[in-house]
C-alpha positions in Angstrom: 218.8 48.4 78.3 219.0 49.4 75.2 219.0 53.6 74.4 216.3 54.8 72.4 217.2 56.2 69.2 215.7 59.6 70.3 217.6 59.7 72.8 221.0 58.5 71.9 223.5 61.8 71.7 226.3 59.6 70.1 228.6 61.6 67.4 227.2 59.4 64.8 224.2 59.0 65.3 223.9 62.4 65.7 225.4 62.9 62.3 223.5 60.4 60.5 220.5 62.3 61.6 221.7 65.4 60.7 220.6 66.9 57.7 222.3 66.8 54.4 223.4 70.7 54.8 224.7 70.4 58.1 226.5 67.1 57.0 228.0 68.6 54.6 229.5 71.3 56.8 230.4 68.6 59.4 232.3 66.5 57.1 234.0 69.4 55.4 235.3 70.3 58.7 236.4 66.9 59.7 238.9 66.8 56.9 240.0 70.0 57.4 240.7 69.0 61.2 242.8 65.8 59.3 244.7 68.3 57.4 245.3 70.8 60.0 246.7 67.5 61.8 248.9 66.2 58.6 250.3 70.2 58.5 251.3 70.1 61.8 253.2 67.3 61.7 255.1 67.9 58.5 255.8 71.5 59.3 257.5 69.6 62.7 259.5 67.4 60.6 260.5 70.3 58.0 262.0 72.3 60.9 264.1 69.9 62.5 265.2 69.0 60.0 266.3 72.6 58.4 267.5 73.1 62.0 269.8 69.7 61.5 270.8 70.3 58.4 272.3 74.2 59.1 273.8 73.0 62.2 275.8 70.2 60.1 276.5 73.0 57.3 277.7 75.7 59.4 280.2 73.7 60.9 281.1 72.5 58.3 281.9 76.1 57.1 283.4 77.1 60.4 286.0 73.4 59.8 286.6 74.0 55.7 286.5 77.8 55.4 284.6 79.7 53.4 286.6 80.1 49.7 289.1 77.6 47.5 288.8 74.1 47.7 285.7 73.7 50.3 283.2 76.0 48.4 282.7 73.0 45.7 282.1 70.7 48.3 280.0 73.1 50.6 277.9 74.6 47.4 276.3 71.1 46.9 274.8 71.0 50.4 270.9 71.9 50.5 270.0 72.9 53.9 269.0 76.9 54.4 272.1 77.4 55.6 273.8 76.4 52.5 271.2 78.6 50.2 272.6 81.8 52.3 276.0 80.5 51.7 275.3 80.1 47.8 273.8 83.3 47.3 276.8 84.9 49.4 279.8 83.3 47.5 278.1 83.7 43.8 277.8 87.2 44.8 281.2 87.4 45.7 282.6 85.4 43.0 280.7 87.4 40.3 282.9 90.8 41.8 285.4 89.4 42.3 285.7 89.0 38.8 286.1 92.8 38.0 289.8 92.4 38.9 291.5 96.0 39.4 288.3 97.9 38.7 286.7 95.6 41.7 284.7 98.4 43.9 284.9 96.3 47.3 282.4 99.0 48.7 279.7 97.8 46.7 280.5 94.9 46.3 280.0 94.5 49.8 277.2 96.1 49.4 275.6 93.4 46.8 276.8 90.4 48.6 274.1 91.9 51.8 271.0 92.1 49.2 272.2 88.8 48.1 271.9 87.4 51.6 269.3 89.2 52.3 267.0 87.9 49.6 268.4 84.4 49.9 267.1 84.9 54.1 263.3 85.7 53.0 263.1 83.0 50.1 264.3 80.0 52.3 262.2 81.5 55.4 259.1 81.8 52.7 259.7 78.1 52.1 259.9 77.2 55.7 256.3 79.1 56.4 254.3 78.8 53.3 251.5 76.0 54.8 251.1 78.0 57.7 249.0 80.1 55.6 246.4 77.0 56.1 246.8 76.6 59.4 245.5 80.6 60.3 243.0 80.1 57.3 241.5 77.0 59.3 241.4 78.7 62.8 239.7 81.7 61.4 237.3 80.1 59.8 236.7 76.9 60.8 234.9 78.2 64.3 232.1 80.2 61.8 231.3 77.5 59.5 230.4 75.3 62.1 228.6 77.9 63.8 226.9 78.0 59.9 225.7 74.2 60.9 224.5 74.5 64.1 222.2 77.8 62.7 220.7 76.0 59.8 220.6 72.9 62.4 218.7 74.8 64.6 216.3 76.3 61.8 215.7 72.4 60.8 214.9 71.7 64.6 212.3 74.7 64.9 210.7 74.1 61.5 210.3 70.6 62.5 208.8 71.5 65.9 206.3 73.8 64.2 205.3 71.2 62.0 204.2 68.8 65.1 203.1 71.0 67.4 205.2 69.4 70.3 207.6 71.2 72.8 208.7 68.6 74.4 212.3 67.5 75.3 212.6 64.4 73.2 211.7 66.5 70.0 213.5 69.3 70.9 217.1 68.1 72.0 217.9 66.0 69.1 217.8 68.7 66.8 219.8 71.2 68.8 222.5 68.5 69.9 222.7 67.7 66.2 222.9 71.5 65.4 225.3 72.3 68.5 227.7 69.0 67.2 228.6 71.0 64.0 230.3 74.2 65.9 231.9 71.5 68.2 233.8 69.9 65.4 234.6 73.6 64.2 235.9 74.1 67.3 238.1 70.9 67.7 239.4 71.9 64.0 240.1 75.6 64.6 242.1 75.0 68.3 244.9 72.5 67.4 244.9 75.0 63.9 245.5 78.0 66.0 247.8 77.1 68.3 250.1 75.8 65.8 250.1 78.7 63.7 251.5 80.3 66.8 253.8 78.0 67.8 255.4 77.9 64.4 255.1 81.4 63.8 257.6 81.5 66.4 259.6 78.7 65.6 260.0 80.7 62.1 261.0 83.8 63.9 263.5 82.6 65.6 264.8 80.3 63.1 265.1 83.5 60.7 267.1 85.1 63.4 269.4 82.1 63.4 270.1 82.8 59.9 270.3 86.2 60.0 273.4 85.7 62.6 275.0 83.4 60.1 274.0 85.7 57.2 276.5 88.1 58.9 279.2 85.5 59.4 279.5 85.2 55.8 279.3 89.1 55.0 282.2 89.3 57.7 284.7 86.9 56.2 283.7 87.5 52.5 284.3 91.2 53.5 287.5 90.3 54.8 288.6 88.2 51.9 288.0 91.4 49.6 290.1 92.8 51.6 292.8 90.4 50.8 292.9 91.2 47.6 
């Protein structure tokens, strides 16, 4: 048999009897959901391959050295790795320059801000969507809450208006109303979890380059030496 319009709870028929406010909200959140989806799966893609990328670079660096020859070929590699290493050897290269009035103290000194910065600007570019992702979790949840209250509203205004309390009128409306936080819901989960995930991710990743931040400052400290 056939179910009776009143009585069919199907998402869209629930939607296309929602009204325009609440649709509104529901499709607003429905895209965000897509997005939160097409961050995810970039921001997956972006970090292996920045993990891929530094592994290849820093052994390359570990087989060709860090000075001479190999820095041309190194310097044109663009994985985060390769933006420490960059920063590092400009550094160096621009002290080294000083000749016998070279200070190796603070040159040493320069070369660790220069790391340093180059760290928080490539782990900047690793993180900046994730931004979206804790925007969406936080708010997603309360604009759909926003539908189901104006949804509601609509469902008691039009139960005044007929004068019936009966099931049929009444659970449309609130399964229309209660649809909207559901879809802020299925938005603001996936959203939240992520953020977590690859807030971590980042952590660790940072840490990573933090331990081959101090490679470099080891032998380009050692090179000054040299000299």
């Amino acid at each position: 048999m056939p179910i009776d319009a009143a009585t069919d709870f199907s998402p869209v028929t629930l939607f296309l009897q929602a009204d325009i406010v609440v649709k509104i909200i529901m499709l607003g959140l429905v895209a965000a959901s897509i997005w939160t989806w097409a961050i995810i799966v970039g921001q997956v893609l972006r970090n292996r391959r920045a993990h891929h990328q530094s592994n290849d670079f820093e052994l390359a660096v570990n087989d060709a050295g860090i000075t001479g020859e190999s820095a041309r070929h190194l310097s044109r590699d663009r994985s985060p790795s390769a933006a420490l290493y960059r920063s590092a050897v400009s550094e160096w290269i621009r002290s080294t320059r000083a000749g016998a009035r070279l200070d190796k103290d603070a040159a040493r000194e320069r070369i660790a801000d220069a790391l340093e910065g180059a760290i928080e600007g490539e782990i900047d570019r690793l993180s900046e969507r994730l931004n979206y992702l804790a925007t969406i979790g936080s708010i997603a949840p309360f604009v759909g809450l926003l539908g189901t209250v104006w949804g509601i509203m609509r469902s008691f205004t039009s139960i005044a208006a007929s004068q019936n309390t009966s099931l049929s009128v009444v659970a449309p409306g609130i399964a229309e109303a209660l649809m909207a936080t559901a879809i802020g819901l299925f938005a603001a989960i996936p959203a939240v979890i992520a953020y977590n995930r690859f807030g971590h991710a980042v952590n660790r990743f940072e840490a990573r380059l933090s331990r081959f931040a101090r490679h470099l400052r080891a032998s380009l400290s050692h090179e000054l030496d040299c000299l």
